[in-house]
Residue, then its C-alpha position, 0 to 999 in steps of 0.5 A: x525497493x532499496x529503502x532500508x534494505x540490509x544485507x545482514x539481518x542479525x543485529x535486528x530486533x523484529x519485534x514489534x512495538x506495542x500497539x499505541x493508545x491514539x489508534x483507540x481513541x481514533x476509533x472511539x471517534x470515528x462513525x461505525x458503518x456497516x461496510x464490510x471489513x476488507x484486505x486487499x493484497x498485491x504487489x508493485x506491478x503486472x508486467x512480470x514475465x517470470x510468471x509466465x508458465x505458473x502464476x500466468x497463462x504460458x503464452x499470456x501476452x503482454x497485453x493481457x498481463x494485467x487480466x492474468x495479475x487480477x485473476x491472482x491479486x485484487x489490487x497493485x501498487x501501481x508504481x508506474x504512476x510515480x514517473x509520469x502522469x498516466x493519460x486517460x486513455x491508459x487508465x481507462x484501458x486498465x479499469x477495463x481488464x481488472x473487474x469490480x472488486x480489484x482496486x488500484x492505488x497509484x503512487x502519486x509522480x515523483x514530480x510532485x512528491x521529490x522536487x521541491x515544496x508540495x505546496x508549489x504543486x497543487x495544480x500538478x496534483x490536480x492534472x494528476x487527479x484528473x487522470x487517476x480519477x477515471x479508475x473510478x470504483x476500481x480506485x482505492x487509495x493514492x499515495x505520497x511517497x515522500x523523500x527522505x529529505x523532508x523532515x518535520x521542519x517542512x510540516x508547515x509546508x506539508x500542513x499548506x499543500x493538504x489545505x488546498x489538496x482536493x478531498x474528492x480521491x482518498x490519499x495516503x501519506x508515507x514519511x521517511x525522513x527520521x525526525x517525524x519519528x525520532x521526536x515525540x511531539x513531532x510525531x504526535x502533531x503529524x497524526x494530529x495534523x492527518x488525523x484532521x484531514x482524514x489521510x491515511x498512513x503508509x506503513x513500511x515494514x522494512x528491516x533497515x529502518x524501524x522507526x517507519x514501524x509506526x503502527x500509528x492510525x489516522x482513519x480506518x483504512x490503511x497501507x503496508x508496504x512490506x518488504x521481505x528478504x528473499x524468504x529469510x525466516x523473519x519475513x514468516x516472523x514479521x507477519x506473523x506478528x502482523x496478523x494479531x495487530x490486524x485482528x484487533x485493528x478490524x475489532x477496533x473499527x478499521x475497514x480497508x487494509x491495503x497489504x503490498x509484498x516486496x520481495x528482492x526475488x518477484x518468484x519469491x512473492x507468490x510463496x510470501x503471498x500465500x503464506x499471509x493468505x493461510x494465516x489470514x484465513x486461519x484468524x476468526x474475524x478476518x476478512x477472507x482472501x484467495x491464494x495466488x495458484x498456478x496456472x500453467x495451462x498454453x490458453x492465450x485468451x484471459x477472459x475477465x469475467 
């Protein structure tokens, strides 16, 4: 991810922003139920040999790649979606290797989210829709990841295309374009806007660009795309900060958190993973998740139940 990437980290403040009063008041509007708080963690795809020996079977094929990711991670951003339009026979052939509990979430093509006008692309999301729809319960939440060429004064645009979005699958929208964040009344219409239509925010944690620290709501569920530095101490620091904004988030009402580690080195993502993992796990009121472990064992047959 080349989004905000550095190469010196010293002139950056990592602190994080306090928390903002709209995320309470969403909560106080939104409808409590009793669905079981989540996280769900992963990274941006399966197909990584260098696990191969450690976080996977030694001679996993590349047919099984998948089966070995879920056995470590209970969800993936999927990247590939972003350059094309998977077929249905593809999805089905992954909802078929992951079990119940792991959840996809597809980047939306960036034949829809770079080129042009959204509004111009509805019937795109909908062949895109079509297709994604057959993850079934093993869908979690699709996202938008928009250029950094579309600022604010497309919202009349962006407030066009989610009119006519179909409501059936779950969307997230990531802004990059600094005017969303740089102008107050600009930010505060956006989630007003996507607080309206029930979309969840991305969140990037990345050391370029700050201001896409929003660590603003607008339903109680949520993805972070956070991106490392090769396991330079403020990656540790970074989340260590996250974990508190989590805890009370969870105590507010949130119910799905969607965690995404990027790391320049994809060895250094398992030991980032598990760090999040222990602290996760050492924080009364959240939800428990597994370590990534090493398996080094010769089996080439990955059962998935």
């Amino acid at each position: 991810m080349k989004f905000g990437k550095l190469s010196d980290l010293s002139n950056v403040d990592f602190t994080f922003p306090e928390d903002l009063v709209e995320n309470q008041k969403l909560f106080d509007n939104i409808s409590q139920n009793s669905d079981a708080s989540r996280i769900f963690i992963g990274t941006t795809g399966w197909y990584n040999k260098e696990w191969l020996g450690t976080y996977y079977p030694k001679k996993t094929s590349t047919n099984s790649y998948l089966v070995a990711y879920s056995k470590q991670l209970n969800s993936i951003e999927l990247n590939t979606t972003h350059y094309r339009i998977p077929t249905i026979e593809n999805i089905k052939s992954w909802s078929d290797k992951v079990d119940k509990s792991f959840r996809f979430c597809p980047k939306i093509t960036q034949s829809i989210s770079h080129r042009g006008l959204l509004i111009d692309k509805i019937n795109l999301l909908n062949n895109f829709y079509k297709s994604i729809q057959e993850l079934g319960d093993s869908l979690g939440i699709c996202f938008l990841q928009l250029p950094e060429s579309y600022g604010s004064d497309k919202k009349g645009d962006l407030k066009h295309f989610l009119i006519h979005t179909p409501s059936h699958i779950p969307l997230a929208l990531e802004f990059r374009e600094k005017s969303w964040f740089s102008n107050r009344k600009e930010f505060l219409d956006l989630f007003q806007l996507l607080e309206s239509f029930k979309i969840t925010p991305v969140i990037s944690d990345v050391a370029g660009r700050r201001d896409v620290l929003h660590l603003r709501l607008s339903t109680n569920k949520l993805i972070v795309r956070f991106v490392g530095n090769n396991l330079h101490p403020t990656d540790y620091y970074r989340l260590d900060q996250w974990i508190p904004r989590l805890k009370k988030w969870f105590e507010f009402g949130l119910k799905e958190v969607y965690f995404f580690f990027h790391q320049p080195n994809i060895n250094n993502v398992p030991i980032i993973i598990n760090y999040f993992v222990k602290q996760v796990n050492n924080t009364e009121g959240l939800p428990r998740l597994k370590e990534m472990t090493i398996n080094n064992s010769e089996n080439t047959q990955l059962e998935l139940f």
